[in-house]
N, CA, C and O atoms as CSV, one atom per row, in Angstrom:
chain,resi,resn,atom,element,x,y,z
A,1,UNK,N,N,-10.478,2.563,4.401
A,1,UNK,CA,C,-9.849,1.271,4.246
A,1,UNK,C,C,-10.141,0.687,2.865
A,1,UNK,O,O,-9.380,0.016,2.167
A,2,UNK,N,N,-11.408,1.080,2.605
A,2,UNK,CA,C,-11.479,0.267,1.262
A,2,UNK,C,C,-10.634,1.001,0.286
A,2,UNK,O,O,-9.994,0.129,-0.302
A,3,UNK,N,N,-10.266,2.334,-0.246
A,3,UNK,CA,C,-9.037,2.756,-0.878
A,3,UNK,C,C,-8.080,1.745,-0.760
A,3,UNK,O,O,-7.823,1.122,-1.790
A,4,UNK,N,N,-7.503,1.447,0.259
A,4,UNK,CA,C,-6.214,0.784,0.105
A,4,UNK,C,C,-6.495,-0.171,-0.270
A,4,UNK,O,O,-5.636,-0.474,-1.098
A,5,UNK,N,N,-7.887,-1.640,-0.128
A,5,UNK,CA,C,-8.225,-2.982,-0.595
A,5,UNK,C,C,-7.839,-2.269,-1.848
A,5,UNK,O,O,-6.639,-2.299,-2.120
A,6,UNK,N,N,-8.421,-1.805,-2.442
A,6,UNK,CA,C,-8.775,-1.161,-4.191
A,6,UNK,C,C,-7.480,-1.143,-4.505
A,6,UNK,O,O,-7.096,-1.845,-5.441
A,7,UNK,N,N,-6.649,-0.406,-3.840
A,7,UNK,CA,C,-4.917,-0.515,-4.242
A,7,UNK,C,C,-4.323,-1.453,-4.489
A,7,UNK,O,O,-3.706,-1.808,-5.493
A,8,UNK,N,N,-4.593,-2.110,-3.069
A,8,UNK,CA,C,-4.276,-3.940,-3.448
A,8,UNK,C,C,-4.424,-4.732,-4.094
A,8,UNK,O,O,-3.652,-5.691,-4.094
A,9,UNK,N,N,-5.790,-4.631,-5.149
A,9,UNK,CA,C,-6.247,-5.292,-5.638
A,9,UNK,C,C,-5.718,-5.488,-7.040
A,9,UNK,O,O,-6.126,-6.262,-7.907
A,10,UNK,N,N,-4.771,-4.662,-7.075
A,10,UNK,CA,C,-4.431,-4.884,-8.533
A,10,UNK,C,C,-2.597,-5.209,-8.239
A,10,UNK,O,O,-1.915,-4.510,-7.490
A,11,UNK,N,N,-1.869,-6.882,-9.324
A,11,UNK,CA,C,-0.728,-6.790,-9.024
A,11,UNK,C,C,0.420,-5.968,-9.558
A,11,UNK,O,O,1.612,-6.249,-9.429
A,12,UNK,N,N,-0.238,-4.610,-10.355
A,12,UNK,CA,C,0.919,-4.172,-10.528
A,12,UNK,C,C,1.303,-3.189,-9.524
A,12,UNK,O,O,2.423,-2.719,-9.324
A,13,UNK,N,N,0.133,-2.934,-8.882
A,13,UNK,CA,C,0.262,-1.890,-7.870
A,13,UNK,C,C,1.108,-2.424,-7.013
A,13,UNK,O,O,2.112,-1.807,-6.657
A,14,UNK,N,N,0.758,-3.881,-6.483
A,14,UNK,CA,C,1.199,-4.441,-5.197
A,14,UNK,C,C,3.043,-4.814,-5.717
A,14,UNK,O,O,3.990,-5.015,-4.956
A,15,UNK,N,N,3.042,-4.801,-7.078
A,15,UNK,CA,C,4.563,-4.735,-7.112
A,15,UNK,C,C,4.892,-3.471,-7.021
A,15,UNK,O,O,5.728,-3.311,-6.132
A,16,UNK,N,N,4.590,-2.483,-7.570
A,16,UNK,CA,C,5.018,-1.016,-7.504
A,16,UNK,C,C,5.635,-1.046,-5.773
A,16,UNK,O,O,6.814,-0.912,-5.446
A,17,UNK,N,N,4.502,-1.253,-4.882
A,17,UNK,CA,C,4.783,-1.242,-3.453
A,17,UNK,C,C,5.698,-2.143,-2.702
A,17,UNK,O,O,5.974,-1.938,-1.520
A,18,UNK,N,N,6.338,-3.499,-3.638
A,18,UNK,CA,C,7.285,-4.225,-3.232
A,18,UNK,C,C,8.421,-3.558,-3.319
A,18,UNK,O,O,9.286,-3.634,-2.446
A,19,UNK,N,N,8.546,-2.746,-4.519
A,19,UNK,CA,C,9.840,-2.019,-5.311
A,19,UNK,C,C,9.563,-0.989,-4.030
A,19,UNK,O,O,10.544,-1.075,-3.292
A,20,UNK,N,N,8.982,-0.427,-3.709
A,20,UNK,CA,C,9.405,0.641,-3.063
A,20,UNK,C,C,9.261,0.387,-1.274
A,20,UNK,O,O,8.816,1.240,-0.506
A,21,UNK,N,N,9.630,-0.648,-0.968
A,21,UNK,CA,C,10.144,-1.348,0.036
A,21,UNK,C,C,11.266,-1.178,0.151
A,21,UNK,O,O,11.689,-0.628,1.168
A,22,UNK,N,N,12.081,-1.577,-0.811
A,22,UNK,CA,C,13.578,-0.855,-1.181
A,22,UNK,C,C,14.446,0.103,-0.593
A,22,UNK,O,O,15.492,-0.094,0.026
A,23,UNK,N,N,13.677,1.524,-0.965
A,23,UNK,CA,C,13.496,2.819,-0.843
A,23,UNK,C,C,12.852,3.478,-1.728
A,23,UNK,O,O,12.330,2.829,-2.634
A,24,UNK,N,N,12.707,4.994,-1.709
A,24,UNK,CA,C,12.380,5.494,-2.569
A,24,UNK,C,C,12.739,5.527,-4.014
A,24,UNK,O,O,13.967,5.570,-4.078
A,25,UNK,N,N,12.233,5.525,-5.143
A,25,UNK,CA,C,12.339,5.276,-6.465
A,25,UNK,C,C,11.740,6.818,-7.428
A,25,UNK,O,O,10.849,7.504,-6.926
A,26,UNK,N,N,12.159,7.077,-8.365
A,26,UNK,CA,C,11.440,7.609,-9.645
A,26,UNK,C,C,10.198,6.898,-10.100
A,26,UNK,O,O,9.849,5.718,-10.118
A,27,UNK,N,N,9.605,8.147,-10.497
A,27,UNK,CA,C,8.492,7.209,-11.335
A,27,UNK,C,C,8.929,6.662,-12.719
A,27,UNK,O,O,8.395,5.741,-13.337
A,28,UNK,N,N,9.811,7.274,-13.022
A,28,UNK,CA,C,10.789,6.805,-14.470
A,28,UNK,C,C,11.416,5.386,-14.281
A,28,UNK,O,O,11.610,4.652,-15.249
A,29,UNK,N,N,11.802,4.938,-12.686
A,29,UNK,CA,C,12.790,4.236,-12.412
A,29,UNK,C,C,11.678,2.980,-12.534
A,29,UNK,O,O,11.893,1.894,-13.071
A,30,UNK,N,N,10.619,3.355,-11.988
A,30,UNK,CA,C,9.523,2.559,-10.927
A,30,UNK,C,C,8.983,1.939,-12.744
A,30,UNK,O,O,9.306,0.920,-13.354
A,31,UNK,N,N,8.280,2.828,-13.039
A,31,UNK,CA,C,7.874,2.485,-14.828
A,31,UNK,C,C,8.629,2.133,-15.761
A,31,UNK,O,O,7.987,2.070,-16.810
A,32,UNK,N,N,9.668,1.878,-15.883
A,32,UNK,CA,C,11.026,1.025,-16.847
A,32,UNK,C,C,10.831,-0.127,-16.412
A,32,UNK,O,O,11.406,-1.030,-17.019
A,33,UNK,N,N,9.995,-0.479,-15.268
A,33,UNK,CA,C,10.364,-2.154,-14.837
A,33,UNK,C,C,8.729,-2.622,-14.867
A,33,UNK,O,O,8.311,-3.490,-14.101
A,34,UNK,N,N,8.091,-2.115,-15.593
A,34,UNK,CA,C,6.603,-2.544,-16.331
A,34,UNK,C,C,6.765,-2.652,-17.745
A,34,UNK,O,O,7.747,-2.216,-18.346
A,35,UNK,N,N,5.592,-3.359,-18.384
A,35,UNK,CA,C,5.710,-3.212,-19.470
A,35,UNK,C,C,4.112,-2.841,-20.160
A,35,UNK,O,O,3.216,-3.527,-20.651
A,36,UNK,N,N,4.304,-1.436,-19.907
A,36,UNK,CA,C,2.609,-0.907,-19.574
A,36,UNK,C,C,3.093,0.713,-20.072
A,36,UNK,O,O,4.196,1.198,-19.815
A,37,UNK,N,N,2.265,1.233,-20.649
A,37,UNK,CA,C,2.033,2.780,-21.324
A,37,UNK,C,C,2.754,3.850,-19.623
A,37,UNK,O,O,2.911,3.358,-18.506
A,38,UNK,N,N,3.035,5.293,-20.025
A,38,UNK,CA,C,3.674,5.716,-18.788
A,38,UNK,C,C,1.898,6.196,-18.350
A,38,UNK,O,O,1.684,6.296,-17.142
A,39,UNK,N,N,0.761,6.459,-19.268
A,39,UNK,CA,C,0.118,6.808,-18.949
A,39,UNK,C,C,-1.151,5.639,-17.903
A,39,UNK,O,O,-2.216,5.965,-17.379
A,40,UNK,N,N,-0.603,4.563,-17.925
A,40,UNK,CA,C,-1.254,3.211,-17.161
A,40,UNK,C,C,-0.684,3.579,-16.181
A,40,UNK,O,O,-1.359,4.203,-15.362
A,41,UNK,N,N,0.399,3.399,-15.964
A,41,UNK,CA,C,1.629,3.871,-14.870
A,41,UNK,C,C,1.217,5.177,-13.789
A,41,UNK,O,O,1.556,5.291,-12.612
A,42,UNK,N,N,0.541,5.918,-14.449
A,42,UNK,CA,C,0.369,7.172,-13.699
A,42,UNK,C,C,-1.002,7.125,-13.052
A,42,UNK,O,O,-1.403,7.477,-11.943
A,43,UNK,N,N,-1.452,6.703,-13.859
A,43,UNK,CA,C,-2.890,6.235,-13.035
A,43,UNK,C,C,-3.037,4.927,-11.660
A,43,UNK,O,O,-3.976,4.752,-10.883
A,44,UNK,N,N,-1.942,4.304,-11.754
A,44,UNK,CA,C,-1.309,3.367,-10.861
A,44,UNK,C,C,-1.000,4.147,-10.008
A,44,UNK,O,O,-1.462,3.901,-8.894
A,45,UNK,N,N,-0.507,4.837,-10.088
A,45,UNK,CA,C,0.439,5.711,-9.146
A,45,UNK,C,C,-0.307,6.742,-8.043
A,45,UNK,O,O,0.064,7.007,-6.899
A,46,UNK,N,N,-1.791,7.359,-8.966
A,46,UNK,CA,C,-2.841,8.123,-8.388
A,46,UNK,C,C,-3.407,7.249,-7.723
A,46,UNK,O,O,-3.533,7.463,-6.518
A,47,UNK,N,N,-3.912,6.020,-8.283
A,47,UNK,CA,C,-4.410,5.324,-6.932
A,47,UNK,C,C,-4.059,4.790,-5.914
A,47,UNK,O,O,-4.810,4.334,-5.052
A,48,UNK,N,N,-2.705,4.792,-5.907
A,48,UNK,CA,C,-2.062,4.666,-4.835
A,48,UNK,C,C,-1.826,5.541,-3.867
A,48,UNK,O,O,-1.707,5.264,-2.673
A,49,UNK,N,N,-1.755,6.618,-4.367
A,49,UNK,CA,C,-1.522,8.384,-3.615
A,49,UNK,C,C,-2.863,8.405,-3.239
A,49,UNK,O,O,-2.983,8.837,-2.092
A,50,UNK,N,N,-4.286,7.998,-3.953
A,50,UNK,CA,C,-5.157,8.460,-3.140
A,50,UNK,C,C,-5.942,7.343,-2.494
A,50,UNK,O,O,-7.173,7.338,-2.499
A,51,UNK,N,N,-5.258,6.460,-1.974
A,51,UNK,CA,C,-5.197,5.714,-1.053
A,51,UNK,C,C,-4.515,5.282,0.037
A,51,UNK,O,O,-4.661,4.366,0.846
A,52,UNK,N,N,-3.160,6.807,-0.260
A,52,UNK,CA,C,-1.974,7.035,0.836
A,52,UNK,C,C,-1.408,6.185,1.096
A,52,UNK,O,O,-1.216,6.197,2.312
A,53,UNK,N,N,-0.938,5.289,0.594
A,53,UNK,CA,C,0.019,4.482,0.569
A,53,UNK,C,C,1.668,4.570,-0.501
A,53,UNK,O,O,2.447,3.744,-0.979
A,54,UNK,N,N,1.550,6.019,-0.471
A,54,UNK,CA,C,2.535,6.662,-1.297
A,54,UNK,C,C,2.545,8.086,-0.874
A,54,UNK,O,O,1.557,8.645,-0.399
A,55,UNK,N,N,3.829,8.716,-1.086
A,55,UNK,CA,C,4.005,10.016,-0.864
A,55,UNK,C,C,4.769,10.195,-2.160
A,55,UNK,O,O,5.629,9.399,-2.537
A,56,UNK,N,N,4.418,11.258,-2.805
A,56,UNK,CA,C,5.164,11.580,-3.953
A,56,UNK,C,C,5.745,13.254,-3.873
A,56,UNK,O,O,5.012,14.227,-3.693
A,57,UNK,N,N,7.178,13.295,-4.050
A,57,UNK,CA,C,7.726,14.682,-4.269
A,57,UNK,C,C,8.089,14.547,-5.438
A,57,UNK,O,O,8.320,13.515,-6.068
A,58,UNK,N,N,8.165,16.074,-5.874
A,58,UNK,CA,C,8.890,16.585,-6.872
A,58,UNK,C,C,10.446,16.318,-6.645
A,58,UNK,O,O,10.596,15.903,-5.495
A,59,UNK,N,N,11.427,16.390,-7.197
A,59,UNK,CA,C,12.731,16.217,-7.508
A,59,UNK,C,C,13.451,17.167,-8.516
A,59,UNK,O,O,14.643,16.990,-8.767
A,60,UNK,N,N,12.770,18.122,-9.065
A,60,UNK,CA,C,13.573,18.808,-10.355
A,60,UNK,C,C,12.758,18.179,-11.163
A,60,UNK,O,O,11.583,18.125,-10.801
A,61,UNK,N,N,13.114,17.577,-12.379
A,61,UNK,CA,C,11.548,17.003,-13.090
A,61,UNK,C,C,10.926,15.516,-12.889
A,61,UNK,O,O,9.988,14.972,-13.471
A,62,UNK,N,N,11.620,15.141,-12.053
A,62,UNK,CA,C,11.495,13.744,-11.662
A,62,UNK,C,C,10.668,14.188,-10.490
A,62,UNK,O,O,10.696,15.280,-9.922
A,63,UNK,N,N,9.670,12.771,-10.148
A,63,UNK,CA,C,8.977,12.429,-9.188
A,63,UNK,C,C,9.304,11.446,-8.411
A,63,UNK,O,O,9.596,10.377,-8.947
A,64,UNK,N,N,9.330,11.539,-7.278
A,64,UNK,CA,C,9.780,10.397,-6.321
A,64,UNK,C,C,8.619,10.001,-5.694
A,64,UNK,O,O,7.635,10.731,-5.578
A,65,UNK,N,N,8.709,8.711,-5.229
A,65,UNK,CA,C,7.820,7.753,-4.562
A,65,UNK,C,C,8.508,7.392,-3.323
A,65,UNK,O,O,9.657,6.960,-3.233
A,66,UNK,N,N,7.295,7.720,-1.944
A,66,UNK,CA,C,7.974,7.050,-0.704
A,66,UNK,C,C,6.955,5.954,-0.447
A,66,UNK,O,O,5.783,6.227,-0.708
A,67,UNK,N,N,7.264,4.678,0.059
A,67,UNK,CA,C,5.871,3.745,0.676
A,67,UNK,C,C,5.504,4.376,1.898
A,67,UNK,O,O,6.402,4.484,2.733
A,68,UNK,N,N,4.854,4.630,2.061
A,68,UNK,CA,C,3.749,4.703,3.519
A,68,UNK,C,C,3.358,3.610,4.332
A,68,UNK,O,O,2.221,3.153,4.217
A,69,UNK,N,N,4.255,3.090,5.225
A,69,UNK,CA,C,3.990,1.137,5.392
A,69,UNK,C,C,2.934,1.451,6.884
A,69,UNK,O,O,2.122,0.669,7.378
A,70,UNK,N,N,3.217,2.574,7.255
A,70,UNK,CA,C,2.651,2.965,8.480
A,70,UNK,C,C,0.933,2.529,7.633
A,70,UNK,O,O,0.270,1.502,7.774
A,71,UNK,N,N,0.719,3.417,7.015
A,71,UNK,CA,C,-0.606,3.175,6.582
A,71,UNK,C,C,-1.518,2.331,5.819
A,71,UNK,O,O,-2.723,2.497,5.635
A,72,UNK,N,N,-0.333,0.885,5.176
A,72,UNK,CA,C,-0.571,-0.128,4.691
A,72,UNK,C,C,-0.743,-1.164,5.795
A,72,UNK,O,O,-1.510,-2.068,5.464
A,73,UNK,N,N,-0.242,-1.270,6.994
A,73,UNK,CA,C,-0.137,-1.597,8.495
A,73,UNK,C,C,-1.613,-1.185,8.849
A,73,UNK,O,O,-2.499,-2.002,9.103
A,74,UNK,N,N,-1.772,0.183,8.836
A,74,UNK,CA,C,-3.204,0.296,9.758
A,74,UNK,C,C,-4.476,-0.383,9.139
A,74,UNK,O,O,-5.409,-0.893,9.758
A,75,UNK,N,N,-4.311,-0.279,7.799
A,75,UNK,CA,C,-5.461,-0.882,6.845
A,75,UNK,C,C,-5.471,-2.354,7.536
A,75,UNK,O,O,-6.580,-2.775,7.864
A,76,UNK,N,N,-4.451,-3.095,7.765
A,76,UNK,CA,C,-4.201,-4.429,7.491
A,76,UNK,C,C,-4.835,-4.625,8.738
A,76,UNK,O,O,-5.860,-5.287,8.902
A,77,UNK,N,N,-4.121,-3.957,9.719
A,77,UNK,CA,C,-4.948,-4.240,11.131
A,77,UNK,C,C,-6.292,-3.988,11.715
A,77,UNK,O,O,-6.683,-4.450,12.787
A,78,UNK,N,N,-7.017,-3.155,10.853
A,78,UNK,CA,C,-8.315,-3.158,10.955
A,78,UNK,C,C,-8.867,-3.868,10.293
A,78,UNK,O,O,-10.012,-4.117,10.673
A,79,UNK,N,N,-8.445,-4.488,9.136
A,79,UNK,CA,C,-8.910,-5.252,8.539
A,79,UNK,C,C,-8.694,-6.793,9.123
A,79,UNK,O,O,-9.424,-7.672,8.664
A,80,UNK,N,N,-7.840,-7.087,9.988
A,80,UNK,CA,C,-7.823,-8.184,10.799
A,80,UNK,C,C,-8.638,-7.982,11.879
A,80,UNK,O,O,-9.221,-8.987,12.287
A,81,UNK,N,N,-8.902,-6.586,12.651
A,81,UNK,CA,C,-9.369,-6.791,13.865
A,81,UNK,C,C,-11.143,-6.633,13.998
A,81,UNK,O,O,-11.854,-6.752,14.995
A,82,UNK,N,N,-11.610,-6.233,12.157
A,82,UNK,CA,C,-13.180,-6.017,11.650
A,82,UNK,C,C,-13.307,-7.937,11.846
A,82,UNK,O,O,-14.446,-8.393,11.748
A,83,UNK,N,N,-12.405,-8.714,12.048
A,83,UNK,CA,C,-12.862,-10.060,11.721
A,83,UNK,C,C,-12.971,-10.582,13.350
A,83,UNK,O,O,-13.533,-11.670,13.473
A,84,UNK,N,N,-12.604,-10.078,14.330
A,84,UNK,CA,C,-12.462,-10.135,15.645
A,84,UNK,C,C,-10.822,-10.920,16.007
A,84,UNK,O,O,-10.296,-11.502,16.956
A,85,UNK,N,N,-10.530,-10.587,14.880
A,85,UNK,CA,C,-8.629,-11.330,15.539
A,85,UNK,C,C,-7.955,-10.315,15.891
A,85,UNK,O,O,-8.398,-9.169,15.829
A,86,UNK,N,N,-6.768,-10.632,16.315
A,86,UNK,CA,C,-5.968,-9.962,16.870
A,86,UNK,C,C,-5.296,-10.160,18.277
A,86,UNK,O,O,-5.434,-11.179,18.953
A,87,UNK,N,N,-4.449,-8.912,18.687
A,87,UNK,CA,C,-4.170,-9.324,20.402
A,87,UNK,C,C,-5.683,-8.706,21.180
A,87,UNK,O,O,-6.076,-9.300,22.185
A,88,UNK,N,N,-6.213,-7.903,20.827
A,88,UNK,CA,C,-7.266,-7.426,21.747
A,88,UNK,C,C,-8.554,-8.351,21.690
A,88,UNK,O,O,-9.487,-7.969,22.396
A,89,UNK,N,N,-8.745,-9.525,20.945
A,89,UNK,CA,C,-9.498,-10.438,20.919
A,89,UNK,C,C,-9.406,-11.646,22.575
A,89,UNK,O,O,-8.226,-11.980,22.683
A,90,UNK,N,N,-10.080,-12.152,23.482
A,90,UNK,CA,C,-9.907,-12.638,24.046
A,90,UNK,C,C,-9.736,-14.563,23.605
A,90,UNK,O,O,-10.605,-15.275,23.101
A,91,UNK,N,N,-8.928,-14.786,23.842
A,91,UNK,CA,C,-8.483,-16.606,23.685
A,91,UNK,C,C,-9.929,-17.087,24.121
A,91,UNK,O,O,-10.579,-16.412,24.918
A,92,UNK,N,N,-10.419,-18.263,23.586
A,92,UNK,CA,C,-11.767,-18.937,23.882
A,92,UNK,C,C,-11.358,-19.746,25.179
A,92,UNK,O,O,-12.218,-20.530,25.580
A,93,UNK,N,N,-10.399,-19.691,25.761
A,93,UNK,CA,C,-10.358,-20.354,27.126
A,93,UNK,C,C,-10.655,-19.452,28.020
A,93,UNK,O,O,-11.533,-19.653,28.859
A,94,UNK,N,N,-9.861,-18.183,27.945
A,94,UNK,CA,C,-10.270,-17.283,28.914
A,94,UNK,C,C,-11.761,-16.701,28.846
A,94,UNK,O,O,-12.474,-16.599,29.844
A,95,UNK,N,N,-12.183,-16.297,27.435
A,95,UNK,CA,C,-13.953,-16.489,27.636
A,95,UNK,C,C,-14.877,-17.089,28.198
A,95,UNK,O,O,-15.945,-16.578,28.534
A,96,UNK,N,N,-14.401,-18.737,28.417
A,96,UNK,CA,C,-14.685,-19.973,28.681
A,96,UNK,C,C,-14.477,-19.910,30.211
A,96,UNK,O,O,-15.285,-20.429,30.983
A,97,UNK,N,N,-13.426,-19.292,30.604
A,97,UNK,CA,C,-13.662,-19.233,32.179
A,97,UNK,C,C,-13.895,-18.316,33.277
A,97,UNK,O,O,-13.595,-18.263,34.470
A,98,UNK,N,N,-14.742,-17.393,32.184
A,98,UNK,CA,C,-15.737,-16.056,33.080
A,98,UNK,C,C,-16.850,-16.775,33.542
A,98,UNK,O,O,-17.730,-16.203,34.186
C-alpha cells in the first residue's frame, strides 16, 4: 500500500492517472501534456508501474498506458478500513446496544 501513497503523492502522477481515466494513452501522448524532460516522465511512469497502478504494453514503438482502478480502489479501501471506517465497521448505536 505504501507504493501506491508514494504514487499519489506526487501531482503529476495523480494527473498522469486522471488522463488515463479516459482510456488508454501513449506515453508520447501522456508526456506532450507536461512540461517536464521525457526522461522525468519515465521515471513517473516506473513509479507508477511499480506501484501497479498502470499496465504498460508495447505497441510497435510506442508504449501504452492502462489505469489499474481495481488496484487504486484496493489501496484506498484499506487505507480507509486501517482507520476502522467503512461498511464492516459497526455504527456506535449498534455497539451501544450489545
Amino acid at each position: 500500500m505504501s507504493s501506491v501513497f508514494k504514487a499519489l503523492s506526487d501531482p503529476t502522477r495523480r494527473r498522469v492517472l486522471q488522463l488515463l481515466r479516459q482510456g488508454p494513452m501513449s506515453a508520447g501522448d501522456i508526456s506532450d501534456r507536461f512540461d517536464v524532460s521525457k526522461p522525468t516522465m519515465s521515471a513517473h511512469f516506473a513509479v507508477l508501474k511499480e506501484a501497479d497502478l498502470v499496465h504498460a504494453e508495447k505497441a510497435g514503438k510506442s508504449v501504452i498506458y492502462h489505469l489499474k482502478l481495481s488496484v487504486l480502489e484496493e489501496a484506498l479501501l484499506g487505507f480507509v478500513h486501517s482507520f476502522g471506517l467503512g461498511a464492516d465497521t459497526p455504527e456506535p448505536d449498534e455497539e451501544s446496544a450489545k
